[in-house]
KOLPASE-231789 format. One record per residue (C-alpha): residue number from 0; residue in one letter; y, z negated, x. Coordinates in Angstrom, 1 decimal, padded with zeros to 4 digits. Layout:
BEGIN
+-----+------+--------+--------+--------+
|  nr | rest |      Y |      Z |      X |
+-----+------+--------+--------+--------+
| NUM |    A |      Y |      Z |      X |
...
+-----+------+--------+--------+--------+
//
This chain:
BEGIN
+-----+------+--------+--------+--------+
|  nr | rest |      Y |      Z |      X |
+-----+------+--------+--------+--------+
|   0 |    X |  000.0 |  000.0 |  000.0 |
|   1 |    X |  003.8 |  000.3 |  001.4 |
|   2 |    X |  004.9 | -002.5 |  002.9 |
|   3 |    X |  007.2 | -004.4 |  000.8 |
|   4 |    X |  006.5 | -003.4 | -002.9 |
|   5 |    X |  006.1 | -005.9 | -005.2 |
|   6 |    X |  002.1 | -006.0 | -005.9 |
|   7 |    X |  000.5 | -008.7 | -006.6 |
|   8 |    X | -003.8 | -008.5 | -006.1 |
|   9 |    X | -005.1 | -010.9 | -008.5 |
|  10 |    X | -008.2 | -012.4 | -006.1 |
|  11 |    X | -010.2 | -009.4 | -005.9 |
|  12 |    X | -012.4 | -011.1 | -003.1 |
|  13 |    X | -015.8 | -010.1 | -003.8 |
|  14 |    X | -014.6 | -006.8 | -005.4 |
|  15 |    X | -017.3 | -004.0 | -006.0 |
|  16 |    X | -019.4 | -002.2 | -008.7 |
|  17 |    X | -020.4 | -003.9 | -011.6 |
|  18 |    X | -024.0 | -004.7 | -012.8 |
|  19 |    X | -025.4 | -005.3 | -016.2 |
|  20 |    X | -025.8 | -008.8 | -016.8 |
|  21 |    X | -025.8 | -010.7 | -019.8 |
|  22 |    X | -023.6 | -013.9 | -018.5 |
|  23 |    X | -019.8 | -013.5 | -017.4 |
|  24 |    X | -017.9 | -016.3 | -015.4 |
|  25 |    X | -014.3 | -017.2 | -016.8 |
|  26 |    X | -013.7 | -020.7 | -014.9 |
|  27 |    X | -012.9 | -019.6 | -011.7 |
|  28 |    X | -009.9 | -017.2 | -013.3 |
|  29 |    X | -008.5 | -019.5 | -015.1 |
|  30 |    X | -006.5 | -021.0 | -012.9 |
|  31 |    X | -005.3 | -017.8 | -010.7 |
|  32 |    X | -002.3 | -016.7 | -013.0 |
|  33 |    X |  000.3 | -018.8 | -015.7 |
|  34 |    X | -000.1 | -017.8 | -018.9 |
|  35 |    X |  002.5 | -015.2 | -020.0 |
|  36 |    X |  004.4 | -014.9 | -023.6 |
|  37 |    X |  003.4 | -011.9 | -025.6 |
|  38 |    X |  006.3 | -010.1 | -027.0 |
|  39 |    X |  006.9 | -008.3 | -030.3 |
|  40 |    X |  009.3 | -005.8 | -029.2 |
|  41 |    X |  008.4 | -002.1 | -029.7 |
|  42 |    X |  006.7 | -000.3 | -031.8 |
|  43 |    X |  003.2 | -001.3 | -033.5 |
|  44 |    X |  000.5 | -001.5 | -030.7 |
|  45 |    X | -003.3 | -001.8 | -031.8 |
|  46 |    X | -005.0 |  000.0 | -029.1 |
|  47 |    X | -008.6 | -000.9 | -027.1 |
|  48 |    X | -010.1 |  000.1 | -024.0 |
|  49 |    X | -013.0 | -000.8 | -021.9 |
|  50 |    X | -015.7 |  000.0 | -019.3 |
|  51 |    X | -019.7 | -000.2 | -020.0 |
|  52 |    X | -022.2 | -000.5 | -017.2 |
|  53 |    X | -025.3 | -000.8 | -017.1 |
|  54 |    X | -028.3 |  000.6 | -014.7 |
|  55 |    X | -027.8 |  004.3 | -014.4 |
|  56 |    X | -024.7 |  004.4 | -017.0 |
|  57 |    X | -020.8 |  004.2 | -016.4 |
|  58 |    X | -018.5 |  004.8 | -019.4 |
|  59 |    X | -015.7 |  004.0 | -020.8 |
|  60 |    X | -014.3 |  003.2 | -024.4 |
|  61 |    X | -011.1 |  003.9 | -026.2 |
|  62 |    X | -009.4 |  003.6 | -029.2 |
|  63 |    X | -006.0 |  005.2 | -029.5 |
|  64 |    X | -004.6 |  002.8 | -032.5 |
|  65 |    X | -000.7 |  003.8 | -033.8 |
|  66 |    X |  000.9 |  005.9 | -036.3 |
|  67 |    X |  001.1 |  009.2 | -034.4 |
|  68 |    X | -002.0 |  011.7 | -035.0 |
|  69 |    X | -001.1 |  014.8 | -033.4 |
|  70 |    X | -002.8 |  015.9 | -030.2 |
|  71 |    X | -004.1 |  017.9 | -027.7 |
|  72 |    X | -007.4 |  018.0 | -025.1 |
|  73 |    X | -005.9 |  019.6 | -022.0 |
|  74 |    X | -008.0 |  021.0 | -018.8 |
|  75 |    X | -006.0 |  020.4 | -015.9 |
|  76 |    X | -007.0 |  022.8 | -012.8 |
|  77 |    X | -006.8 |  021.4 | -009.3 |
|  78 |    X | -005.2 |  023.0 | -006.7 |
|  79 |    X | -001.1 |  022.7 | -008.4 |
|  80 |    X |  001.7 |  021.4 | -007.0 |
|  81 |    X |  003.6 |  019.2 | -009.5 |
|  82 |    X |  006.3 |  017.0 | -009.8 |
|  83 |    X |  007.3 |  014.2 | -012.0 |
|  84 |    X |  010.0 |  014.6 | -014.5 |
|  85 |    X |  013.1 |  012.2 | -013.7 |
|  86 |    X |  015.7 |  011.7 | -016.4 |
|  87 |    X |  018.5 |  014.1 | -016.4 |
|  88 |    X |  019.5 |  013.7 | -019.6 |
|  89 |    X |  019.7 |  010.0 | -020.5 |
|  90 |    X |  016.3 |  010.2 | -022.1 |
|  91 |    X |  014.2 |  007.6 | -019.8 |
|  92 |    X |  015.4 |  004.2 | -017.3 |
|  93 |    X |  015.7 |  005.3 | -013.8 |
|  94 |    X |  018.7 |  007.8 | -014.0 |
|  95 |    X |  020.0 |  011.4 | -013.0 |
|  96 |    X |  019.4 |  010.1 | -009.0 |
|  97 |    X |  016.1 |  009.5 | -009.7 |
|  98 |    X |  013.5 |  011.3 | -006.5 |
|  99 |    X |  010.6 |  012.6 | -008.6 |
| 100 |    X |  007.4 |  012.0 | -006.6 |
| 101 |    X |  005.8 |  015.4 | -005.6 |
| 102 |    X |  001.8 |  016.0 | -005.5 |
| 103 |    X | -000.8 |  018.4 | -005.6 |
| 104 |    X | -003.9 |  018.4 | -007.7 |
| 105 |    X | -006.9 |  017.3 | -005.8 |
| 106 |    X | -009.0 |  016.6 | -008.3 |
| 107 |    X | -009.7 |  018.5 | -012.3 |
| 108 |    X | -009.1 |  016.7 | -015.1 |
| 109 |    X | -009.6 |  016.5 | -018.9 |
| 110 |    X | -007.0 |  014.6 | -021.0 |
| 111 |    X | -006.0 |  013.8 | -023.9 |
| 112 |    X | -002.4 |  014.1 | -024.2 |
| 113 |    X |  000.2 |  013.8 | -027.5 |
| 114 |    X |  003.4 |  014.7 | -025.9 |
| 115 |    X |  002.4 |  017.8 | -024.3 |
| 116 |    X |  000.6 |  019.1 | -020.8 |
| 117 |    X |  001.9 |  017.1 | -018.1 |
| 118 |    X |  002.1 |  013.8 | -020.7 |
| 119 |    X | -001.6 |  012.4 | -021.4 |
| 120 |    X | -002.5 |  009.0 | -022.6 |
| 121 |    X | -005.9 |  009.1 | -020.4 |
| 122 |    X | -008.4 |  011.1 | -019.1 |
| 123 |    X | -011.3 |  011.5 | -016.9 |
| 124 |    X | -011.1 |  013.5 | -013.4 |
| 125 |    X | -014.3 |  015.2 | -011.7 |
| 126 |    X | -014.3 |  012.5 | -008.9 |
| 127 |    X | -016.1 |  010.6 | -012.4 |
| 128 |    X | -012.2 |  008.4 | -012.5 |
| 129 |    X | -011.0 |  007.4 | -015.8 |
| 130 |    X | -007.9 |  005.8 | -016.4 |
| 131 |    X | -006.5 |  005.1 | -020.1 |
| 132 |    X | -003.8 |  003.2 | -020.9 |
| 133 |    X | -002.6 |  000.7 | -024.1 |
| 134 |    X |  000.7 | -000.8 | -024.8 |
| 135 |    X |  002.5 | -003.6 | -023.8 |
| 136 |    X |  006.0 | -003.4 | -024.8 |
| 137 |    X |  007.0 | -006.6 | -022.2 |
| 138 |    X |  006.1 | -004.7 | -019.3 |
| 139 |    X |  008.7 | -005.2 | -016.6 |
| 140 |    X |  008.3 | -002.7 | -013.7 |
| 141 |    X |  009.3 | -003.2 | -010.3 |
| 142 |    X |  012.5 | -002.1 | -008.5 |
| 143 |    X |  012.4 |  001.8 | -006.9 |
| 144 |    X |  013.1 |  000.3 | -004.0 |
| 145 |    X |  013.4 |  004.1 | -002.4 |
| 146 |    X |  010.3 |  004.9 | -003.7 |
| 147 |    X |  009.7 |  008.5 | -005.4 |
| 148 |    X |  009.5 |  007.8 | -008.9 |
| 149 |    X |  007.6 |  008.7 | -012.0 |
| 150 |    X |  007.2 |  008.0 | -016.0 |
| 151 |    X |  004.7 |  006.2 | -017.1 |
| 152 |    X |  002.5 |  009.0 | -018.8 |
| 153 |    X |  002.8 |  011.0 | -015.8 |
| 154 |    X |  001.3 |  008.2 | -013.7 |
| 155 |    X | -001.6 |  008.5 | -015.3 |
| 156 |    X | -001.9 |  012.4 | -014.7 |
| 157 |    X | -001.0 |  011.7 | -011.1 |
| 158 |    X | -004.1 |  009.5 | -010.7 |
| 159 |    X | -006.4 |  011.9 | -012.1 |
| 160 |    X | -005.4 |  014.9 | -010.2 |
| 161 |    X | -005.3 |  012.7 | -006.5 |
| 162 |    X | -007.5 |  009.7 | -006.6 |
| 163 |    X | -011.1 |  009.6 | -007.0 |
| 164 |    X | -012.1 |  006.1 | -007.1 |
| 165 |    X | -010.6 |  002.8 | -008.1 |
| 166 |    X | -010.7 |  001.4 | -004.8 |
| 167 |    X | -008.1 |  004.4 | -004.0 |
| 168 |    X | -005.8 |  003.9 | -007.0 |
| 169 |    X | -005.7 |  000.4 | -005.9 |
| 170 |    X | -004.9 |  001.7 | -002.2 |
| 171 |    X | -002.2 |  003.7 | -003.1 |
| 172 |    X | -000.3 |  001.8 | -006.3 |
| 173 |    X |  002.5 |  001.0 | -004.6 |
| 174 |    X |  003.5 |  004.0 | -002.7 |
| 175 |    X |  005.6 |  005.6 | -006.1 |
| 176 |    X |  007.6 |  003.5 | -009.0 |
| 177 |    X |  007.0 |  003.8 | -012.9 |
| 178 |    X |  009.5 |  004.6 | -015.3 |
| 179 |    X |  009.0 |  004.5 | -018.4 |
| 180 |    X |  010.1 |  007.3 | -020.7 |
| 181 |    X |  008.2 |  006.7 | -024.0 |
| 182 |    X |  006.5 |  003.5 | -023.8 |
| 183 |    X |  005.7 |  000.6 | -021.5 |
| 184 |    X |  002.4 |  000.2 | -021.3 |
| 185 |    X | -000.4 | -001.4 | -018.8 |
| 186 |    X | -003.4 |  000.7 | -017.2 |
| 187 |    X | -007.4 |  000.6 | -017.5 |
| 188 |    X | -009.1 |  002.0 | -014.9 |
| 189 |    X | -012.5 |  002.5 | -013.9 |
| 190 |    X | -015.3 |  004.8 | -012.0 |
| 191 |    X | -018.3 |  006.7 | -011.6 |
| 192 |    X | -019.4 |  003.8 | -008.6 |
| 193 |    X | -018.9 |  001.1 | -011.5 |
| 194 |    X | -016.3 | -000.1 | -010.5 |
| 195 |    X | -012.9 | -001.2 | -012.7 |
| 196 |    X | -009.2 | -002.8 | -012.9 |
| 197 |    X | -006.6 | -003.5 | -015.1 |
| 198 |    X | -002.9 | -002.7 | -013.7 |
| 199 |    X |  000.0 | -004.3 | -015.2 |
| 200 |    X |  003.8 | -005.2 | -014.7 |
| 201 |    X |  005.0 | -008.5 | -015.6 |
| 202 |    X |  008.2 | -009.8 | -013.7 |
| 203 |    X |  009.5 | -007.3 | -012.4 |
| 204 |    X |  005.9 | -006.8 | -009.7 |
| 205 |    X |  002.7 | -004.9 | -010.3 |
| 206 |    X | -000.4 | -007.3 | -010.9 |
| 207 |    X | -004.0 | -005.9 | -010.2 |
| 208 |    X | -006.8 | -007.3 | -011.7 |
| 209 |    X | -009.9 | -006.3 | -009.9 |
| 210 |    X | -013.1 | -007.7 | -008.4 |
| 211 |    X | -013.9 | -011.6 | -009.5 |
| 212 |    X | -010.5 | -011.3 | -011.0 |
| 213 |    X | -011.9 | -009.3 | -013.8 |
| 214 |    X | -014.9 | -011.1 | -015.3 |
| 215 |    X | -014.3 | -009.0 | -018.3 |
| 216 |    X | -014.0 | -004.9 | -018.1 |
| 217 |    X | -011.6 | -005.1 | -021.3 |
| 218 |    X | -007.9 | -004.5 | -022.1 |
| 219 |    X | -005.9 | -004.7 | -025.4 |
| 220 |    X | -002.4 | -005.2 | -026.1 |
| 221 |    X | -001.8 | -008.8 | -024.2 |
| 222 |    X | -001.3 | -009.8 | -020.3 |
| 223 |    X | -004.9 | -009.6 | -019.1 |
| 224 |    X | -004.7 | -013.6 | -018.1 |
| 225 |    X | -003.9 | -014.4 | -021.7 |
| 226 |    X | -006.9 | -012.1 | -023.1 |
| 227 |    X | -009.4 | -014.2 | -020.5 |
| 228 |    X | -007.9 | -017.6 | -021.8 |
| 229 |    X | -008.0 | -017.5 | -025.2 |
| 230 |    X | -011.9 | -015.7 | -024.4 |
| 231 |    X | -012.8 | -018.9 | -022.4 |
| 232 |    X | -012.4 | -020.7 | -025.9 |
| 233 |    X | -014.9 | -018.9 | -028.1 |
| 234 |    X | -018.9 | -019.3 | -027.8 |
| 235 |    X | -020.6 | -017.6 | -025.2 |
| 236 |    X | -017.8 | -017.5 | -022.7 |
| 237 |    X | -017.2 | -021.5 | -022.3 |
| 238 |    X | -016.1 | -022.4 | -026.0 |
| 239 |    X | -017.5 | -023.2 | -029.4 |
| 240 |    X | -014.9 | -020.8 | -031.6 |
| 241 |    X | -017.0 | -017.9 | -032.9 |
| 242 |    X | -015.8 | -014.3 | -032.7 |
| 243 |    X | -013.3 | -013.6 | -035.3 |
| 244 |    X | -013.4 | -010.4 | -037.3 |
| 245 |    X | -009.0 | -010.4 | -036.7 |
| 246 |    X | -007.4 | -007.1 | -035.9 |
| 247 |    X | -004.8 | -008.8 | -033.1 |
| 248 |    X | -004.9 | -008.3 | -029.8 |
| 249 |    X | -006.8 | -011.4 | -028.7 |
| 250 |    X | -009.6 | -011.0 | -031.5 |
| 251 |    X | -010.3 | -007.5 | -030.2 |
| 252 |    X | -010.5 | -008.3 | -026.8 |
| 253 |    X | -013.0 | -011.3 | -027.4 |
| 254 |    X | -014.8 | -009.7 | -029.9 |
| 255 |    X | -015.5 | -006.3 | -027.7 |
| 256 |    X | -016.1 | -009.0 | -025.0 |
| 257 |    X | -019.2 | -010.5 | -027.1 |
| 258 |    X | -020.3 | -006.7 | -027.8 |
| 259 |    X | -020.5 | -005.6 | -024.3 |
| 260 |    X | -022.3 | -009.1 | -023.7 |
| 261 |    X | -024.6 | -008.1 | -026.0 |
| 262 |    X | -026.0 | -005.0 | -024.4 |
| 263 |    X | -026.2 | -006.8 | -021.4 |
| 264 |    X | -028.8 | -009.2 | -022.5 |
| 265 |    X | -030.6 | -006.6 | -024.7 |
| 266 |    X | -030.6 | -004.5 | -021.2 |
| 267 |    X | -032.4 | -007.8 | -019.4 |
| 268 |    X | -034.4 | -008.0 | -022.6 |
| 269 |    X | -035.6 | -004.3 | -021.6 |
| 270 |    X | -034.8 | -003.2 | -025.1 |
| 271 |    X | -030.9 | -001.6 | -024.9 |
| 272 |    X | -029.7 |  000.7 | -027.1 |
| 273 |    X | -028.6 |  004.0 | -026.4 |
| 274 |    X | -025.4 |  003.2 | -024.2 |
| 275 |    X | -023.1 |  005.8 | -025.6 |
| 276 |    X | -023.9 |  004.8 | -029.6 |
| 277 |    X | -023.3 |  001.6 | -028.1 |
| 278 |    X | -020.3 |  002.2 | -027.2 |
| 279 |    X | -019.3 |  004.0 | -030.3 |
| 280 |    X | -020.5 |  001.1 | -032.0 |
| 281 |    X | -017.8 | -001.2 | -030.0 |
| 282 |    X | -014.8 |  001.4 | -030.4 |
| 283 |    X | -016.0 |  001.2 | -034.3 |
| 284 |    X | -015.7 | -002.8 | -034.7 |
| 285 |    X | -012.6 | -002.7 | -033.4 |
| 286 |    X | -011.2 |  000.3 | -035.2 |
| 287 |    X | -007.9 |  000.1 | -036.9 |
| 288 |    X | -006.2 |  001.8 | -040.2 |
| 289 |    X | -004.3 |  003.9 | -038.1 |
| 290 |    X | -006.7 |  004.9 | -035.4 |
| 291 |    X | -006.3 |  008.2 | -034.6 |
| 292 |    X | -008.7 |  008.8 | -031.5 |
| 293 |    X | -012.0 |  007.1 | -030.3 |
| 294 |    X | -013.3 |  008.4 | -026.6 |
| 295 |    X | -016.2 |  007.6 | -025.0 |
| 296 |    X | -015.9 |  008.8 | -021.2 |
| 297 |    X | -019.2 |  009.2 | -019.3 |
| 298 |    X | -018.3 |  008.9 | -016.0 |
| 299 |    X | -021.6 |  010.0 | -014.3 |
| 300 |    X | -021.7 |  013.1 | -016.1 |
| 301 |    X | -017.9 |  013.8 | -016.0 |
| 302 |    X | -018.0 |  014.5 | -019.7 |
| 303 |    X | -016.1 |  013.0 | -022.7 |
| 304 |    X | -017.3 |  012.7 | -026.5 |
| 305 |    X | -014.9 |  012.2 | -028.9 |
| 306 |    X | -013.9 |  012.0 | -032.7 |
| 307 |    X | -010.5 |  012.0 | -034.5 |
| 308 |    X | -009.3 |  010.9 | -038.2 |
| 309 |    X | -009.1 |  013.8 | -039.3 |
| 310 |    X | -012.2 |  015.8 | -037.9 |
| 311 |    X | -014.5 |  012.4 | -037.9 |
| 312 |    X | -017.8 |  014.5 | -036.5 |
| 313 |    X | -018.3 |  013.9 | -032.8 |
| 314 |    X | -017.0 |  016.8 | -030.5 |
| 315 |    X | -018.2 |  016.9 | -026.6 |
| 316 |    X | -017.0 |  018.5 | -023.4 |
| 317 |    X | -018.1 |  018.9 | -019.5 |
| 318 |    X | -015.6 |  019.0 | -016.8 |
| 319 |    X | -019.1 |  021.0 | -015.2 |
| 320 |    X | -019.0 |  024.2 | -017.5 |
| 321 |    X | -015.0 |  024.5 | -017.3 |
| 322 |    X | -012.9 |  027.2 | -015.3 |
| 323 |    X | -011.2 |  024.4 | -013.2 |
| 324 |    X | -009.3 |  026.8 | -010.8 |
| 325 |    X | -005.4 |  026.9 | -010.3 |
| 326 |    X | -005.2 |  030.7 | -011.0 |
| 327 |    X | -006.7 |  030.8 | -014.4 |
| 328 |    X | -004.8 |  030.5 | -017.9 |
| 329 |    X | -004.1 |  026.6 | -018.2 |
| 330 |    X | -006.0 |  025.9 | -021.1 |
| 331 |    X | -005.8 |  023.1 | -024.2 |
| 332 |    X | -007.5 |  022.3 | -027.3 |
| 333 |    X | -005.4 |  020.8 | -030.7 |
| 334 |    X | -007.6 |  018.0 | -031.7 |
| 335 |    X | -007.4 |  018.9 | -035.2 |
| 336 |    X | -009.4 |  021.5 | -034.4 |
| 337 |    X | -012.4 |  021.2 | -037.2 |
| 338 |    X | -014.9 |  022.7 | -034.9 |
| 339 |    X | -018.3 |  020.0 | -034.2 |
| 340 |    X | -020.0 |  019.6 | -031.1 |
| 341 |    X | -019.3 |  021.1 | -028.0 |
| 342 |    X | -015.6 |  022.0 | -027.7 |
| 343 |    X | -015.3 |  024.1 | -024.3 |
| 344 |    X | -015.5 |  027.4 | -025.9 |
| 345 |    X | -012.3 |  026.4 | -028.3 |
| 346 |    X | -010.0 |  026.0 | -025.1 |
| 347 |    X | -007.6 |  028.0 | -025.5 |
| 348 |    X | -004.4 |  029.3 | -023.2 |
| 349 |    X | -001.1 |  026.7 | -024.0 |
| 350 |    X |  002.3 |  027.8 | -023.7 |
| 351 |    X |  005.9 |  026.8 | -024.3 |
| 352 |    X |  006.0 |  027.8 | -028.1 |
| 353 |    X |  003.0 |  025.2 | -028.5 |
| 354 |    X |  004.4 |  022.9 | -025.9 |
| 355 |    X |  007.5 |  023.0 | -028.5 |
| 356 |    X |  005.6 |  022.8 | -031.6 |
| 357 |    X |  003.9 |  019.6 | -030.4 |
| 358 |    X |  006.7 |  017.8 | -029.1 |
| 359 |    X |  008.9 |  018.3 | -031.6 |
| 360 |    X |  006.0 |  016.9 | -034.9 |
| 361 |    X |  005.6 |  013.9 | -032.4 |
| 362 |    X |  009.0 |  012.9 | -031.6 |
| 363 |    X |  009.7 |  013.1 | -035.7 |
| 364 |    X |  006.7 |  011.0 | -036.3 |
| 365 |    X |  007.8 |  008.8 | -033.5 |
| 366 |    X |  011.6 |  008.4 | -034.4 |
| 367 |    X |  011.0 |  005.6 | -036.8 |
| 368 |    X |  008.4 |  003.9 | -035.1 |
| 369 |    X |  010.8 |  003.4 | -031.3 |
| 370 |    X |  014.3 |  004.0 | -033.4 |
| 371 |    X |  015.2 |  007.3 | -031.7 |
| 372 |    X |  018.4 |  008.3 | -032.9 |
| 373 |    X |  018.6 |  011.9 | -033.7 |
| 374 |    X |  020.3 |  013.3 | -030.3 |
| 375 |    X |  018.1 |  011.1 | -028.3 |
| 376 |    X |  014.9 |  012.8 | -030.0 |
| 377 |    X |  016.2 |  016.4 | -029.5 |
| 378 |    X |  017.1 |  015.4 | -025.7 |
| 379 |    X |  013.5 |  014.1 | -025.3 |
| 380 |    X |  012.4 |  017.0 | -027.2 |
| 381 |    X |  014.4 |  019.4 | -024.7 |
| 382 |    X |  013.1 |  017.7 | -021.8 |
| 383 |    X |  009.3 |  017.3 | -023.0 |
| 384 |    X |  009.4 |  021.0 | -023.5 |
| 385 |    X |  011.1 |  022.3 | -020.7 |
| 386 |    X |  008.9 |  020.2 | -018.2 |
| 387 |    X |  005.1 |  020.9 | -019.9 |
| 388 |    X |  006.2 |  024.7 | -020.0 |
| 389 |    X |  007.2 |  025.5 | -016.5 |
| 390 |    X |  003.7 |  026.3 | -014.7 |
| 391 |    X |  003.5 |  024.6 | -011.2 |
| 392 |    X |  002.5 |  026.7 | -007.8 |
| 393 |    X | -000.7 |  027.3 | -007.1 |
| 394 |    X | -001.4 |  026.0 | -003.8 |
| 395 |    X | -004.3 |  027.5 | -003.3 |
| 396 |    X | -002.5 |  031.0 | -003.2 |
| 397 |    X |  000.4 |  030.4 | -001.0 |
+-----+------+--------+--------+--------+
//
């Protein structure tokens, strides 16, 4: 990491892949961070991630929980140079002197992105990476500090397309400085090895959870240390509460705590069930009214499965059978797109009209939700549009 960022490594001592096991150990993190106050400022946040491992399986959950519904799956090539958008325009904190940070794609990607290519929510690279995100409107990101800089949506595309392992996202995480532009949010991250972290910004530093430091592979809509606290209370994990049926952010996280625990001891028991459905299963107990996306990344097979509110039969995709070179048509799928099973044929080319099209439906469904005015929505609009619709250089060709 640079030398004098404000990071913060949550005893990770001991760090390393994770193993299926039926009993998790809170005591010993209980005492490594205060506990810090939830906030109700923002918009409504409901949404769930987390990592299931287990013998030869590695995936990841996710429920994409708020009003919004609109959507695209993109295929990111590797090989592009790109560059993060910095507010020119008053749309996003840093300010017109912001220095973008500059990168080129190492890696491919699939993600699933609602404000246009360039923009996603989460994804899965073909290093077998996944990172997701949920909100967590108290975030308070560190200083730039000189540090390149770069919004928080495009963070997550920047780890997909140049790390290929946890370890190396941890490695790195300091070396740029988050923005936000939409949202402030906090990061779930995990990998093909079995490994996984939370990343988060309280205070003004960056906190990583990883290693001992994250008994549970689990984030919701609270500081991680809070989740694992009000955990250590219920049955199973050091308590005598039993697992409440609550849609809140602590209910979900204990409750997908419990689930995960679950398949652990039915693993030992030599009778699990099938570790995707399981997984479904989870993303299904903590489902919302307004969930609008449930993913299950498998992170061995670089392939994602996925189903949508509108179109609730489950649609698949392999980062294996896709076109992933920088020279070829950058292509993207609308997720209301009512076809079942597997998807990769239905990529299709994405351009500025459609870069337009979906920017400006979620910006109007987003308005009320963040209190855009009117001229900060077409700014953010202008923006949004003008940055997912410029194609970046092929590096491979020059």
């Amino acid at each position: 990491m640079r030398a004098g960022t404000r990071v913060r490594m949550i005893n990770s001592a001991g760090s390393g892949p994770w193993s299926c096991r039926a009993g998790i150990a809170l005591a010993g993190l209980l005492a490594l961070a205060p506990v810090v106050a939830a906030g109700d400022a923002g918009p409504p946040d409901a949404c769930t991630a987390f990592a299931l491992f287990c013998d030869d399986q590695a995936l990841v959950g996710k429920n994409l929980d708020w009003p919004i519904d609109a959507g695209i799956l993109c295929l990111n090539p590797r090989g592009l140079r790109k560059w993060a958008w910095t507010d020119t325009d008053g749309c996003a904190e840093g300010g017109p002197n912001a220095r973008p940070l500059e990168w080129v794609a190492t890696y491919a990607s699939l993600s699933f992105n609602q404000f246009g290519r360039e923009f996603p929510l989460g994804g899965l690279n073909e290093a077998g990476l996944a990172v997701e995100e949920t909100s967590y409107w108290p975030s308070a990101y560190p200083p730039a500090a000189g540090r390149p800089q770069i919004n928080e949506l495009q963070w997550i595309q920047y780890q997909l397309d140049r790390r290929g392992t946890v370890a190396d996202v941890i490695e790195h995480a300091g070396e740029c400085a988050v923005r936000p532009m939409i949202a402030r949010v906090h990061y779930f991250l995990a990998d093909a090895e079995g490994d996984a972290a939370v990343i988060e910004f309280l205070d003004g530093e960056m906190r990583i959870h990883h290693g001992v430091a994250l008994p549970v592979p689990v984030l919701t809509n609270d500081t991680y240390a809070n989740s694992v606290r009000y955990l250590a209370r219920h049955a199973g994990f050091g308590g005598e509460r039993h697992v409440g049926d609550g849609h809140d952010s602590p209910e979900r996280f204990v409750r997908v705590a419990g689930l995960l625990q679950g398949y652990g001891r039915a693993a030992q028991a030599d009778q699990p069930d099938n570790a995707v459905e399981h997984a479904f299963a989870i993303l299904s107990a903590v489902a919302q009214a307004d969930t609008q996306w449930s993913i299950v990344y498998d992170l061995r097979a670089r392939a994602v499965r996925f189903v949508t509110a509108g179109e609730t039969h489950e649609r698949w995709i392999a980062l294996r059978d896709l076109p992933c070179d920088c020279g070829l048509p950058r292509l993207a799928l609308p997720l209301h797109d009512p076809h079942p099973g597997d998807v990769a044929a239905r990529l299709a080319p994405w351009g500025a009209a459609d870069q337009e099209r979906l920017a400006t439906v979620v910006l109007a469904q987003l308005a009320p939700e963040a209190d855009l005015t009117d001229s900060a929505r077409a700014r953010l609009t202008r923006a949004l549009v003008k940055h997912g619709s410029i194609l970046p250089v092929c590096e491979k060709r020059r």
